[in-house]
C-alpha positions as a Markdown table, in Angstrom:
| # | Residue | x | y | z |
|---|---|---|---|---|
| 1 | Unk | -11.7 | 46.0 | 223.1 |
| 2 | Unk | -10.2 | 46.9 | 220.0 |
| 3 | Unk | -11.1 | 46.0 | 216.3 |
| 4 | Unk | -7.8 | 44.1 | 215.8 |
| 5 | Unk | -8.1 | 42.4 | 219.7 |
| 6 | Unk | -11.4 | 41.3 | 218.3 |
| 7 | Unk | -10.5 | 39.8 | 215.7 |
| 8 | Unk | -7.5 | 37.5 | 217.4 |
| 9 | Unk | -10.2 | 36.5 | 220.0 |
| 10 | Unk | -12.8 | 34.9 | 217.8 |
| 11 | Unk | -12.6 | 31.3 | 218.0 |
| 12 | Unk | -11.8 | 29.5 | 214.2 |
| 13 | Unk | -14.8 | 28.0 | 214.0 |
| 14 | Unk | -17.1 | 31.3 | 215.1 |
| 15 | Unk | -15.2 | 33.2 | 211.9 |
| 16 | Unk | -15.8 | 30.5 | 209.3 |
| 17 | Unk | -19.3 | 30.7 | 210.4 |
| 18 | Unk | -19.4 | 34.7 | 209.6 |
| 19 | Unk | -17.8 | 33.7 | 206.4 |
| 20 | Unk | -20.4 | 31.0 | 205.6 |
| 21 | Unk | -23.3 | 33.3 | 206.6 |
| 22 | Unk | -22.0 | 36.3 | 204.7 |
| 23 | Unk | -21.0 | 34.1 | 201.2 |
| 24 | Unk | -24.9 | 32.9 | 201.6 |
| 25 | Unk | -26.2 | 36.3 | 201.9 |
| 26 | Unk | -24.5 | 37.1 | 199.0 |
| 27 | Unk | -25.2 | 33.8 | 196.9 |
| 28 | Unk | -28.9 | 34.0 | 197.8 |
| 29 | Unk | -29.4 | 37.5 | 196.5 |
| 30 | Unk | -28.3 | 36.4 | 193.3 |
| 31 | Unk | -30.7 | 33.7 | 193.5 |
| 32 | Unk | -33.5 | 35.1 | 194.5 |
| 33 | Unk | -32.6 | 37.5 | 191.3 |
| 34 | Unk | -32.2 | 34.4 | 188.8 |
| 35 | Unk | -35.9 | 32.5 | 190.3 |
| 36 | Unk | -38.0 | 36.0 | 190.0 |
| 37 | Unk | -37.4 | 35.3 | 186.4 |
| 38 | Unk | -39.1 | 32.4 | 186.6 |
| 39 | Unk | -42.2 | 33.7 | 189.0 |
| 40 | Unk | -45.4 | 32.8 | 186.9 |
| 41 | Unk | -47.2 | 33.9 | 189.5 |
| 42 | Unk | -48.2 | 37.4 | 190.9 |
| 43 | Unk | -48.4 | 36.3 | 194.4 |
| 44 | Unk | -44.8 | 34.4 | 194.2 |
| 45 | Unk | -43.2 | 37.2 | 192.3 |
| 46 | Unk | -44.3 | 39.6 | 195.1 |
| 47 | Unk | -43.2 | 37.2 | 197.6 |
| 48 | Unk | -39.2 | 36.7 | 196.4 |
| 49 | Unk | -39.2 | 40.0 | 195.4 |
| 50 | Unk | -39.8 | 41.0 | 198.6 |
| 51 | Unk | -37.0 | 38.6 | 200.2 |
| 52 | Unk | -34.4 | 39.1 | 197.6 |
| 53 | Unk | -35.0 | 43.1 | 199.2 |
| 54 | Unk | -34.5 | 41.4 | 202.6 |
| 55 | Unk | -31.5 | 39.5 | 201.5 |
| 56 | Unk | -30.0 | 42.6 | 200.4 |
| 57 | Unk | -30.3 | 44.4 | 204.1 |
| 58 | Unk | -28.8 | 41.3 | 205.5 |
| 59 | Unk | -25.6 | 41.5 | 203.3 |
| 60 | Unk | -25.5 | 45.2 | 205.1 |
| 61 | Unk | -25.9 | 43.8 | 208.6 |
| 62 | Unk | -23.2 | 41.1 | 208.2 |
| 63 | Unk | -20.7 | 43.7 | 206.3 |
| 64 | Unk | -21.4 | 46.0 | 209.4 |
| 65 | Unk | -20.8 | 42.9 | 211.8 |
| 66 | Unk | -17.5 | 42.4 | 209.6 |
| 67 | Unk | -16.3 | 46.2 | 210.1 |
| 68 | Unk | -17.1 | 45.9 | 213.9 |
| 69 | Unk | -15.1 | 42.5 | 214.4 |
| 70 | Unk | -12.1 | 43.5 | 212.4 |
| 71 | Unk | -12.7 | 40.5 | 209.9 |
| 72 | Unk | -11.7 | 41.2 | 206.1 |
| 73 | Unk | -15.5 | 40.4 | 203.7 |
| 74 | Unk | -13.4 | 40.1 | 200.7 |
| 75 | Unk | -11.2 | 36.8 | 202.3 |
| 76 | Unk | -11.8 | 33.3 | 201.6 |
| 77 | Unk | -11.9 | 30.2 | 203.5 |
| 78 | Unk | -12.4 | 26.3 | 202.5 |
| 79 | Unk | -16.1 | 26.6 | 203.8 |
| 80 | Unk | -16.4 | 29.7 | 202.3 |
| 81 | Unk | -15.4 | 28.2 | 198.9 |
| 82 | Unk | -17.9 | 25.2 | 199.2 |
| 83 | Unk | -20.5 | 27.3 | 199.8 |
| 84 | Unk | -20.4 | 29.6 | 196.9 |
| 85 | Unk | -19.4 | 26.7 | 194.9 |
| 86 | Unk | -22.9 | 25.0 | 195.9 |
| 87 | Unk | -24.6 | 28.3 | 195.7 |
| 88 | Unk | -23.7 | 28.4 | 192.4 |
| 89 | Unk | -24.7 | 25.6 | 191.2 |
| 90 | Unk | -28.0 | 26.3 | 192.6 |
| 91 | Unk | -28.0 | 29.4 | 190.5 |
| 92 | Unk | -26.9 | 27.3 | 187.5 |
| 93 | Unk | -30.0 | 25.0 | 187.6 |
| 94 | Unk | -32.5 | 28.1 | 188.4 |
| 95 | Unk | -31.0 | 29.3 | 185.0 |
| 96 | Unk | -31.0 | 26.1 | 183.0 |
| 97 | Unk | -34.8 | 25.6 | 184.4 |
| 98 | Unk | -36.2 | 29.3 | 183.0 |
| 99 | Unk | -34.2 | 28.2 | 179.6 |
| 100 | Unk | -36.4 | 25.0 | 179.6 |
| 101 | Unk | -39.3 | 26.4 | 177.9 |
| 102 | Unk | -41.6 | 24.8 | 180.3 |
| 103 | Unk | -42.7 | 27.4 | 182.8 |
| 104 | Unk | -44.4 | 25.4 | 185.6 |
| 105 | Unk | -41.7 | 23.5 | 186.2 |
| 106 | Unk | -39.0 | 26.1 | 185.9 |
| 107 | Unk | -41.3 | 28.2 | 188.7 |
| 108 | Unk | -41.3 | 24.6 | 190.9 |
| 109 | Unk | -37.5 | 24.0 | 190.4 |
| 110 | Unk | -36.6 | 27.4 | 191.0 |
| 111 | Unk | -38.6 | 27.5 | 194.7 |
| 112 | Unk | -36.8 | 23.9 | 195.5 |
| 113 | Unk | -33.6 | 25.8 | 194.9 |
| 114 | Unk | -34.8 | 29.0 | 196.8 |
| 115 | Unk | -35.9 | 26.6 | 199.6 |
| 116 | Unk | -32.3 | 24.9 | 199.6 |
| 117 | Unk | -30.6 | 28.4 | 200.2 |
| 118 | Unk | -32.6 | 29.3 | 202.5 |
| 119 | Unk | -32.3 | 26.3 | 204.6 |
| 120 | Unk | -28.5 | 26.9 | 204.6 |
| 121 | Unk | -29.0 | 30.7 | 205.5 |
| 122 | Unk | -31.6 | 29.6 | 208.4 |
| 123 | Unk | -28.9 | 26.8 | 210.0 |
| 124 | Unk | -26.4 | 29.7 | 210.0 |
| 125 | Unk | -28.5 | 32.0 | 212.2 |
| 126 | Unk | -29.8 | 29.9 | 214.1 |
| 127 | Unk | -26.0 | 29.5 | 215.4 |
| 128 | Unk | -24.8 | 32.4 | 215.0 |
| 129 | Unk | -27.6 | 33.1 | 217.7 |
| 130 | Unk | -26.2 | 30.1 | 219.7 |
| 131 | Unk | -22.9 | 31.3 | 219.8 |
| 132 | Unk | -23.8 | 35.0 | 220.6 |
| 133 | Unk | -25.5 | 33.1 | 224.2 |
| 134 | Unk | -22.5 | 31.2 | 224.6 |
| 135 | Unk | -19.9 | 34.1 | 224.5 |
| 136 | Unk | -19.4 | 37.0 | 226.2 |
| 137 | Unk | -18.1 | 40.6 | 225.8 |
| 138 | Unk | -17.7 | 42.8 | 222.8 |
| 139 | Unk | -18.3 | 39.8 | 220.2 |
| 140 | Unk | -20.8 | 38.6 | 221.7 |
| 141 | Unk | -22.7 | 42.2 | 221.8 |
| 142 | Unk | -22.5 | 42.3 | 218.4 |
| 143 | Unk | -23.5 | 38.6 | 217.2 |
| 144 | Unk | -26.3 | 39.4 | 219.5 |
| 145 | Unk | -27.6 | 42.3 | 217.9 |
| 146 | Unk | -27.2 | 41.1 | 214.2 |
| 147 | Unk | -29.4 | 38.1 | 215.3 |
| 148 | Unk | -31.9 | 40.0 | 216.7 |
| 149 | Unk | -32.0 | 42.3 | 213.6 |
| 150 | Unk | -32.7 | 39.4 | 211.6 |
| 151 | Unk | -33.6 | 35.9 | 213.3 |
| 152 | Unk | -37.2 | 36.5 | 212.4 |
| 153 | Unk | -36.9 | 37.5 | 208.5 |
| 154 | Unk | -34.5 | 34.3 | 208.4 |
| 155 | Unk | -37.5 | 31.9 | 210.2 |
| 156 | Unk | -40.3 | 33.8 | 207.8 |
| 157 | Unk | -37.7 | 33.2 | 205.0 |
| 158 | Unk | -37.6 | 29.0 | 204.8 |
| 159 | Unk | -41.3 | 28.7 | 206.5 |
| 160 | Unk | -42.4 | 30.3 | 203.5 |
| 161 | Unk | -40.1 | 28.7 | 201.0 |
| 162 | Unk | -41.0 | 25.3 | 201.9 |
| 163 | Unk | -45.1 | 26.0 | 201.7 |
| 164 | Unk | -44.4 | 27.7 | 198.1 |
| 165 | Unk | -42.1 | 24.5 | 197.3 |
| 166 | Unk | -44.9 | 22.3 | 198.6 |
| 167 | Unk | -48.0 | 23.9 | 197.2 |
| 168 | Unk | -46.3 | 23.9 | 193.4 |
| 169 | Unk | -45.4 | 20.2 | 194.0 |
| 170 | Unk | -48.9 | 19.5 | 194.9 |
| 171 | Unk | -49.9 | 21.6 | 191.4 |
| 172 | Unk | -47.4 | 19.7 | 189.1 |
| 173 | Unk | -49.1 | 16.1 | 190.6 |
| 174 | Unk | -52.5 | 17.1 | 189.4 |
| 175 | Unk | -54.1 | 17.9 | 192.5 |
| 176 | Unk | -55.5 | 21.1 | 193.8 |
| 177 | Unk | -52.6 | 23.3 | 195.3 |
| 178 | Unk | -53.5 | 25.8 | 198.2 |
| 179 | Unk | -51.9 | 29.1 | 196.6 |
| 180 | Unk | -50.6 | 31.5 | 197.8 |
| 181 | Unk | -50.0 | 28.6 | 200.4 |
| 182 | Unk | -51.2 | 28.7 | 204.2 |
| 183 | Unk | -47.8 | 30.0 | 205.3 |
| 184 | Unk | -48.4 | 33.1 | 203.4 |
| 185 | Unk | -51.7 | 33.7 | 205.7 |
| 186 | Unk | -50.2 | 32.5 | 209.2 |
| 187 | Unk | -47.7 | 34.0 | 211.7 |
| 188 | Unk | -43.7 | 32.8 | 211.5 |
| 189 | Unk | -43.9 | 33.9 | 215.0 |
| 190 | Unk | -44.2 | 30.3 | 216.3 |
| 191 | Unk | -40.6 | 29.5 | 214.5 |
| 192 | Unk | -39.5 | 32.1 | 216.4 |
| 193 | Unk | -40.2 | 30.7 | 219.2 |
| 194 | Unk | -39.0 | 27.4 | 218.3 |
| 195 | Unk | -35.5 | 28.9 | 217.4 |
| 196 | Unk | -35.3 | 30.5 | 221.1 |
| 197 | Unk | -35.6 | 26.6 | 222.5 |
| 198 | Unk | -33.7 | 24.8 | 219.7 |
| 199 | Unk | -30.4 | 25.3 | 221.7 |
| 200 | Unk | -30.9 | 24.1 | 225.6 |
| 201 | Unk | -27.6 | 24.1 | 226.2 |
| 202 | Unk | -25.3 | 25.9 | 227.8 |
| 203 | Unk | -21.7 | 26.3 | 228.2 |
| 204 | Unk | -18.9 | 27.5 | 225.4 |
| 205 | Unk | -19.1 | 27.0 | 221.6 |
| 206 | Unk | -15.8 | 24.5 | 220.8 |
């Protein structure tokens, strides 16, 4: 199957997704960039430096799934739009929270905002893996092997977001914070899992 037949055979709603997911990589580099600036904390700099590296090699997967499916990186959708329009404003309140002079709680608003991006990012793997199952041939190949490349950074990614969100919560209360938190010391491999059941279905994507 060609490039181009590729392409014309990808249902609307399987391309907007590819557009989403690649528009988040993007956006969530560039987030992870702005919140390190903001990382009080050895163990949390270390931690979001090490995904904003991971978020990097995903934008190279998806531009490699875009070259293999015919599909133009540089275009825009609607959905694309809203997404780097929310992803922006994400970024805008990391940087309006490290120009607050008040470094806890520029270090707690910038993991909320980490968490929220990574949220986003998790959803759209989790069906991009839904519809690689669901379709067949060529595409479905290569959906296939860009999830498996990455579903288990992507579960790692939010399982550890929300326990760093949490734990500085917990800190800015007054109470005594687990840090680095648990999630930092346990396996994702149990998300992992979870994601392989979270779709029982069968039949085709509409």
């Amino acid at each position: 199957m060609s490039k181009r037949n590729d392409h014309a055979n990808l249902q609307e709603g399987v391309r907007e997704l590819l557009y989403q997911t690649l528009e988040t990589a993007l956006c969530g580099a560039a987030i992870y960039a702005a919140a390190l600036e903001c990382a009080g904390r050895t163990a949390l700099r270390d931690e979001w430096t090490k995904r904003h590296a991971q978020t990097q090699v995903h934008q190279q997967v998806l531009l490699s799934v875009f070259e293999a499916l015919g599909l133009d990186p540089m275009a825009q959708t609607r959905g694309r739009t809203a997404v780097s329009a929310c992803c922006r404003a994400l970024f805008e309140v990391v940087a309006y929270a490290r120009r607050s002079k008040e470094p806890a709680m520029a270090q707690l608003i910038a993991a909320e905002c980490v968490m929220l991006a990574e949220a986003k990012d998790r959803q759209n793997w989790a069906l991009i893996g839904f519809a690689a199952d669901a379709l067949s041939g060529a595409v479905a190949k290569v959906l296939k092997d860009a999830y498996a490349s990455i579903w288990a950074d992507e579960a790692r990614h939010l399982y550890h977001a929300k326990g760093w969100a949490r734990e500085l919560w917990i800190e800015s209360m007054g109470f005594e914070p687990m840090l680095p938190p648990p999630e930092e010391r346990e396996t994702a491999e149990f998300a992992s899992a979870a994601a392989r059941a979270q779709w029982p279905r069968s039949g085709t994507v509409h």
